[in-house]
N, C-alpha and C positions, 0 to 999 in steps of 0.2 A: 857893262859891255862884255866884259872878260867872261861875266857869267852867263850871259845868251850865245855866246860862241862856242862854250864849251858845251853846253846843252843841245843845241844845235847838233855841232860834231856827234856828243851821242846818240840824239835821234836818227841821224843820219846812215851812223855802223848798225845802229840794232833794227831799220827798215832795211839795210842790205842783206843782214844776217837774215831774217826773217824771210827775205826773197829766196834765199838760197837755200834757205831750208826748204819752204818749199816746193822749188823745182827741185831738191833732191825727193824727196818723199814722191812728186809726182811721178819721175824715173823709177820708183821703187813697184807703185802701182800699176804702172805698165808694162815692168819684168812681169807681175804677179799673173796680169792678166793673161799675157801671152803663156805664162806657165799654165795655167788654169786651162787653158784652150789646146793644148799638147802641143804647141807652137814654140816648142824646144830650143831651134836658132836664134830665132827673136827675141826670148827670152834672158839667153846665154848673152846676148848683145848688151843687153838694158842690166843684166846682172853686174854686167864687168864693168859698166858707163858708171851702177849706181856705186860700186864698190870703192871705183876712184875718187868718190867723193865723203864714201864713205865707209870705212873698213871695219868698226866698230858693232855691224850688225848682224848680229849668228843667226838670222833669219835670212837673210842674203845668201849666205854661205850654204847655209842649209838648201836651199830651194835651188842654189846652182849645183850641188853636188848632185841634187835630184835629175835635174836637166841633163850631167853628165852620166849620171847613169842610166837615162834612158836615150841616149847614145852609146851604149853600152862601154864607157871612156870611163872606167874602174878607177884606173890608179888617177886620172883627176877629180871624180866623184869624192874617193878617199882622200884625198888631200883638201878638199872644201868642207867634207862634214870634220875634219880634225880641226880645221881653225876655228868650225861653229861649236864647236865644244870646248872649245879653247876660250873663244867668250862666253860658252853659257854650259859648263859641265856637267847641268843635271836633266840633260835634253835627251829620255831613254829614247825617244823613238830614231834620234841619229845615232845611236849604240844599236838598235834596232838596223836602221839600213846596214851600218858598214856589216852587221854578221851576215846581213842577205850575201852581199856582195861575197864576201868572203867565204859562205856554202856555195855560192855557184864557182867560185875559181877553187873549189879544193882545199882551203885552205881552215880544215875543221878547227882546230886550236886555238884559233882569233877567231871563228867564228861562233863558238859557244864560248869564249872567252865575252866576246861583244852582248850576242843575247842575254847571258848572267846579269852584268850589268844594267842591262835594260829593265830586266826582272829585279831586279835590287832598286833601282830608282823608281820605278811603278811595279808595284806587286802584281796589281789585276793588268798583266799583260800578254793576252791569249796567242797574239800573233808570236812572239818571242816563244811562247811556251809548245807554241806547233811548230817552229821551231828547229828546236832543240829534242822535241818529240821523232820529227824528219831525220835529223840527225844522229840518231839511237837509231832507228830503224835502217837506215844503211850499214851501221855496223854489221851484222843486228844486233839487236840487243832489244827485243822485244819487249822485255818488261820495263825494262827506263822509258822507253818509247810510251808505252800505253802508260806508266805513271804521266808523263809530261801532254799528251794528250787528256788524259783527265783533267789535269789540271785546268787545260785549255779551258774543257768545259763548265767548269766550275765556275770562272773566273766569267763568262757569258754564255748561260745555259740557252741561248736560242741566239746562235754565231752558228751557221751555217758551216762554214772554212771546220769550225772544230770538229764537226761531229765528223767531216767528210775527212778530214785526215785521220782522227781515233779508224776508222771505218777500213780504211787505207793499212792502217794497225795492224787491226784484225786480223784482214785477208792476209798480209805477211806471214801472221802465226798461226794460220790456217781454219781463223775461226769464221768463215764466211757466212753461216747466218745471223754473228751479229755487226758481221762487215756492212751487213745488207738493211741490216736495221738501221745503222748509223747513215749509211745512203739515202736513205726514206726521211730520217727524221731532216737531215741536211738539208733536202728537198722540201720539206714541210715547214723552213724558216725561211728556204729562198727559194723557187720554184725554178728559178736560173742561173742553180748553180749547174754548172753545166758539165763540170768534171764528177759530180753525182749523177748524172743520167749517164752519161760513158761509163761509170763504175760501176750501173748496175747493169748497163746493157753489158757489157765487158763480162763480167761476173754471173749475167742469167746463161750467159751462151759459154761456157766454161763449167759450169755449177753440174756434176753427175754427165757429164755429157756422153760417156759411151756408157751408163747403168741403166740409167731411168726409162721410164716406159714410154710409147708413143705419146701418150696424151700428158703426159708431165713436160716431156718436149715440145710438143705445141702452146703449153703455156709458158713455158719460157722462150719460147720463139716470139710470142704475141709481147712479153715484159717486154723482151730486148729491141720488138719492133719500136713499142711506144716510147720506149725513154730514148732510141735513135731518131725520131722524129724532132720528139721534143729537144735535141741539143741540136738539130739542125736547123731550126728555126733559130735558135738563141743566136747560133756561128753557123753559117753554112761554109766558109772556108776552114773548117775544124780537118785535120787529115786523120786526125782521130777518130772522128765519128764515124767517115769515108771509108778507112780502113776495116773499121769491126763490122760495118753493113757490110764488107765484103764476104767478112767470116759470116755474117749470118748467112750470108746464099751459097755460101760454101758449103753448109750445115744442112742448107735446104737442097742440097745438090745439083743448085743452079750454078754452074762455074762460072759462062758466058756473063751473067750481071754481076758476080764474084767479081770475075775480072775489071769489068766497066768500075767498081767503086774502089779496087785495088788501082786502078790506073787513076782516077782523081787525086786518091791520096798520094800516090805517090808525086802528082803533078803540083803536089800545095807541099810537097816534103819530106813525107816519110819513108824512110830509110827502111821498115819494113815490109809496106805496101809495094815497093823495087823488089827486095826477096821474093813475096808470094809470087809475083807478077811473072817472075823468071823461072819458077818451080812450077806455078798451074795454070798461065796462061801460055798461049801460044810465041811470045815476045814479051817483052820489059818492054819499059819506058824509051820512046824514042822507034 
């Protein structure tokens, strides 16, 4: 009898435990989803329900610092990818975010401190190594830069992102026709990268612009028309794209359409498209 009672009792805790594991894992699955769906709130909701149940899982941590930083909530982002590294220290791609973070607040020294790291726990890590290429190049310091973009490429000779930052490189150090290559090839891995069609429309309408002859101007008018088409279909609320059609009719010495695509841009946010707006059209914004 003593021994069906006690058996009992244990079947009893380990169908409870069993339950509750469970319902924790199904909580887990529906933070996931919600994160998966860019449903951020919801996500963050189910992060912190599953977290109290269960504190132990650097996948949790991870994927709410994610959620926190696309609320752009930094210093709680940071604080959750520390504690998922804290359970699982060889996780490069969370040494990977916190350097992102840490390049956009300014704060260079933890942020190639972080990248390094990420690169030391995985070697082939192209994103880390563009970088740290990004970051050489605001010094400047152009050839650490185009070292660390080579790398890039090395590491995924058909990564789109790579060639289009090496490319980025270049035009820095003023080497723009193989700035232009690297655009091209960018575009020949992803046809929508879209900051490759702005880089080359950007770049054909800038490229000899008060040397070259009529008809070398017209084909670079026709480059810069087609790769501003083509990123405008990708993004039409891009104020980037808006902004450089305005430079091409600027070029074309259409002002009046100049202005109509400076005043978009300026209306989705850029800060330069205000400038022109107030030097060559008849009013700014507003």
């Amino acid at each position: 009898m003593y021994l069906v009672i006690l058996f009992t009792i244990y079947h009893s805790t380990f169908n409870i435990q069993n339950v509750f594991a469970q319902q924790k894992e199904y909580i887990l699955e529906e933070a996931l989803v919600f994160f998966d769906n860019k449903n951020f709130e919801k996500a963050l909701l189910k992060f912190d329900e599953y977290i109290q149940k269960d504190s132990t899982n650097a996948l949790a941590y991870k994927k709410r610092g994610l959620c926190f930083y696309a609320k752009s909530a930094f210093d709680n982002a940071l604080k959750n990818y520390d504690k998922s590294l804290k359970l699982l220290p060889s996780q490069a791609d969370v040494y990977y975010c916190k350097a992102i973070i840490y390049f956009y607040t300014g704060k260079n020294k933890e942020a190639e401190e972080c990248a390094n790291k990420a690169i030391h726990l995985q070697t082939n890590y192209p994103d880390a190594k563009i970088l740290l290429g990004s970051m050489e190049t605001n010094k400047p310091n152009h050839e650490k830069a185009w070292f660390w973009y080579n790398e890039a490429v090395k590491d995924n000779p058909i990564y789109a992102a790579a060639y289009y930052n090496r490319g980025i490189g270049y035009w820095n150090m003023g080497e723009s026709p193989k700035a232009y290559e690297d655009f091209k090839t960018a575009l020949q891995y992803n046809p929508n990268e879209i900051d490759a069609h702005i880089a080359i429309a950007d770049l054909s309408l800038k490229e000899n612009e008060s040397k070259d002859t009529p008809k070398n101007k017209e084909i670079r008018y026709k480059i810069a028309l087609e790769h501003l088409e083509k990123a405008l279909k990708i993004n039409p609320n891009s104020f980037e794209v808006h902004f450089i059609w305005g430079n091409y009719h600027k070029q074309k010495k259409d002002i009046k359409q100049a202005c109509a695509f400076w005043q978009k841009a300026s209306d989705l946010g850029s800060v330069d498209a205000e400038k022109f707006l107030k030097k060559y059209c008849k009013k700014g914004k507003g």
